[in-house]
N, C-alpha and C positions, 0 to 999 in steps of 0.2 A: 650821302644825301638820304637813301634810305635808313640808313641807319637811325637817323635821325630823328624819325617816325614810329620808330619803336618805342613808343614808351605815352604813360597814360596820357600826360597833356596836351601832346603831340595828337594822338587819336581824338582827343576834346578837342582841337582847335578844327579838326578837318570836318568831321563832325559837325559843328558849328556852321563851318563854312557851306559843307554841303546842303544841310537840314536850308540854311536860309536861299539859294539856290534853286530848292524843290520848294519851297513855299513858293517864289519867284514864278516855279511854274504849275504849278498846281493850281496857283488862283491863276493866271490869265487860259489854264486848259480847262478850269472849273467854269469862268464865267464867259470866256469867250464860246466854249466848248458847250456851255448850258450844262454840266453834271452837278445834281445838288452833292451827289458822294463824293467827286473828287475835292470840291469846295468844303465837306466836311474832313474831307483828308487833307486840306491847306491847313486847318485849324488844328490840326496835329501836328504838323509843321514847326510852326508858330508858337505852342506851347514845346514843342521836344528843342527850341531855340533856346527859351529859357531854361530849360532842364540843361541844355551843355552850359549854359553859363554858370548855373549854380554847382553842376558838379566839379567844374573847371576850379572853381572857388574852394569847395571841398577837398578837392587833391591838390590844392597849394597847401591847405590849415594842415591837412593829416601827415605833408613832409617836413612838419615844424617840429622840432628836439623837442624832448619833455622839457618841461621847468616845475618852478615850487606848486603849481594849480593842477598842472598835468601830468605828475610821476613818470606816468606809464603813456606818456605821447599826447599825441593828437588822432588817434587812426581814423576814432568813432566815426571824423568829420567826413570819410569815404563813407562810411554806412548809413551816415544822416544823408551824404546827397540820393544815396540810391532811392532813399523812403522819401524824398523828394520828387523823384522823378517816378517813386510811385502815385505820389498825390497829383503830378500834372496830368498822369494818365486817366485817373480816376475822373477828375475834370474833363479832361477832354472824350471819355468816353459816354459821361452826363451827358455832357452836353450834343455829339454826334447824336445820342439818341433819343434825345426830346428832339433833335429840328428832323430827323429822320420820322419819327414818327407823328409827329406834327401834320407831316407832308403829305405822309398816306393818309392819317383821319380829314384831311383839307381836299385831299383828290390834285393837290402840288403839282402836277408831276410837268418833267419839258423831256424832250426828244434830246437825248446828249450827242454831239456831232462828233467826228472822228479825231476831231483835235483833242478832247478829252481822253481819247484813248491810247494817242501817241503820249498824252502826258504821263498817262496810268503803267505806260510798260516800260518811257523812261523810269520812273520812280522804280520799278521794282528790281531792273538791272542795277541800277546804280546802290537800292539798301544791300542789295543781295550781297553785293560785292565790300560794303562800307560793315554789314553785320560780322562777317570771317575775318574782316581785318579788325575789329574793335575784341570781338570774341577771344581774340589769339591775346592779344594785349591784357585784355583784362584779367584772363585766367595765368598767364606768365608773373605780372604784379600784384597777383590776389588782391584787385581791387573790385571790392566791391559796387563801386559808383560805375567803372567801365563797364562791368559784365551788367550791370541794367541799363548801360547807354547801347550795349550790345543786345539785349532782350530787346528795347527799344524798337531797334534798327528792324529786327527779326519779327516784331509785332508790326513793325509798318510795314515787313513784305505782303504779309499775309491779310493784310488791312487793303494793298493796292490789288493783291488777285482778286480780295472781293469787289472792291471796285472795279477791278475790269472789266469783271465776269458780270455786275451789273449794267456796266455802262455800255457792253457787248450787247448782251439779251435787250437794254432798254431800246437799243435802235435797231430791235427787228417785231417793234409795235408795240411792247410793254413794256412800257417808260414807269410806270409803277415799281419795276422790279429795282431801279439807279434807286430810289429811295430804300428800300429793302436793303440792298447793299450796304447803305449808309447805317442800315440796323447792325450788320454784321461787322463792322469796323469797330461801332459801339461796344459790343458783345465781347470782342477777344480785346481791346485796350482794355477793359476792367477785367477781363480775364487775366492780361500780362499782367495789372496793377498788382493784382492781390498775391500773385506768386512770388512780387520782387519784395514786398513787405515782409509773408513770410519767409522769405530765404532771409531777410536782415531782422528781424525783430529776436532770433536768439543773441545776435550779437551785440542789439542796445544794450539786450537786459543781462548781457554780461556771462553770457553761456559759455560752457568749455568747449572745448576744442575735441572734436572727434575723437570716439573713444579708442579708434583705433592706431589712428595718430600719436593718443597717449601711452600707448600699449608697446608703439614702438620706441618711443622716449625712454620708457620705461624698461625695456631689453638692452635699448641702449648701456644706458648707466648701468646696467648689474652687471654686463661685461665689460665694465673698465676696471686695472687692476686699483686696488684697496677696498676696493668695492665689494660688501657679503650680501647684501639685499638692500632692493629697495624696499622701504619701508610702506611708504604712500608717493600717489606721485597726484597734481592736482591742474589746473590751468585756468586761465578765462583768456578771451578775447579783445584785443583790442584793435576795432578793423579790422586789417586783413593781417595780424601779426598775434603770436601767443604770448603769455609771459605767466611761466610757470613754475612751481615750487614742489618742493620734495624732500622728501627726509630718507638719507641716505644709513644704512649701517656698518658700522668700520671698526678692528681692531679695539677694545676696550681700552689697550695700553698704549695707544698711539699718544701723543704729544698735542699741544694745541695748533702748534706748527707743522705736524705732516696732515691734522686734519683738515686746517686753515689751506694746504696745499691741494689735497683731494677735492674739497670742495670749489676751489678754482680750477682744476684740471676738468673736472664735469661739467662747470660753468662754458668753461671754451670751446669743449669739444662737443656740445651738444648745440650750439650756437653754429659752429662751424657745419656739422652735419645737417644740421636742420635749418634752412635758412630764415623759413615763416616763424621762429623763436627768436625773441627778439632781446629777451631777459628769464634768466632763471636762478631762484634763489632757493641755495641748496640749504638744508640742516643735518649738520653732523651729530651722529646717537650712536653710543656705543651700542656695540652687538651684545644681548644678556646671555648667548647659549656658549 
């Protein structure tokens, strides 16, 4: 059963389920509760609902075999949902802090009641707990859509302590401060936004693979036998997988057929060893020394 749950879609559906859950109660602890913040933290909700949908969607495209349009797969489409779910965030922390600060230049403010606040410390046991288990998942599948559905998660914790921490101080006289709050939710969701872009934006534009990842690729192959030097070794990214090329040096008087062999020999075992390699095309060159 658990088993089951291991794996990126599985983490998107629960996800799903929970985010809509905490919306559920976020807005009856927002407005029965009176917290303008927890009510801007329902609206987080709400948009991180659509964010598992579309990333749900993205890691079905990205586990589709290459064809004639896509050579090299489908990965991107994890990397496009992440920058997704960095744009809901950016929205939603627009928007948290135009009606937060609205509130304060208006003089807004209401007395948030204790309901509000059983909602604020459900919420954050239950991310606390949904972030460790999206986090483990995401980094196991190097998927880049889970580890931002897992920032997410880790962004609405620290979004619901601000909220507590306001909706705490608002009912001990200054009900000013639940709006305030509502500032500081604002504040770190375009904060998470902009980190989850820049973590994906080398990978749109087709960036290599850690130089030291290559580095080890690269010691790799020169201790396999027929092998005298790597020549150059090179890569780019697609999602969360490499596909990488290299020009190997061998024997001058080998045959087309022992090189045509080495070259498949590096192909397998560099596959084998390294699992985030998805494809790697070797070039055989004679050695000049």
């Amino acid at each position: 059963m658990f088993k089951n749950l291991q794996t990126p879609i599985a983490s998107t559906r629960l996800s799903l389920v929970i985010n809509i859950l905490l919306l559920i109660l976020k807005l009856f602890g927002g407005i029965v509760g009176q917290s303008q913040a927890l009510v801007a933290d329902a609206l987080n909700s709400l948009l991180d609902i659509v964010a598992n949908i579309v990333v749900w969607l993205g890691i079905n495209i990205a586990k589709k075999p290459p064809d004639e349009s896509h050579p090299y797969g489908h990965g991107n489409a994890d990397t496009l949902s992440a920058v997704f779910v960095a744009m809901v965030l950016i929205i939603t922390g627009a928007y948290i802090g135009h009606a937060s600060f609205d509130s304060i230049m208006n003089h807004n403010f209401t007395t948030p009641t204790y309901l509000a606040t059983i909602a604020a410390v459900i919420t954050i046991i239950v991310k606390s707990i949904l972030y460790k288990y999206t986090i483990k998942i995401g980094k196991k599948y190097r998927s880049q859509a889970v580890i931002a559905n897992a920032a997410d998660h880790r962004s609405d914790v620290i979004v619901s302590i601000g909220t507590l921490v306001g909706i705490v101080v608002a009912q001990t006289k200054y009900p000013i401060l639940d709006p305030i709050a509502g500032l500081w939710v604002a504040f770190f969701i375009l904060k998470q936004a902009v980190k989850i872009i820049r973590d994906n934006v080398h990978t749109l534009m087709v960036g290599a693979p850690e130089i030291e990842r290559q580095n080890d690729i690269r010691e790799f192959i020169t201790n396999l036998e027929g092998v005298i030097r790597v020549k150059w070794i090179k890569g780019r990214m697609v999602g969360p997988d490499y596909h990488m090329d290299t020009a190997v040096n061998v024997k001058g008087d080998m045959t087309v057929r022992e090189g045509h062999d080495i070259a498949s020999k590096i192909k397998n075992l560099v596959i084998k060893e390294f699992p985030e390699v998805a494809g790697i095309l070797v070039h055989i060159e004679p050695d000049s020394e």
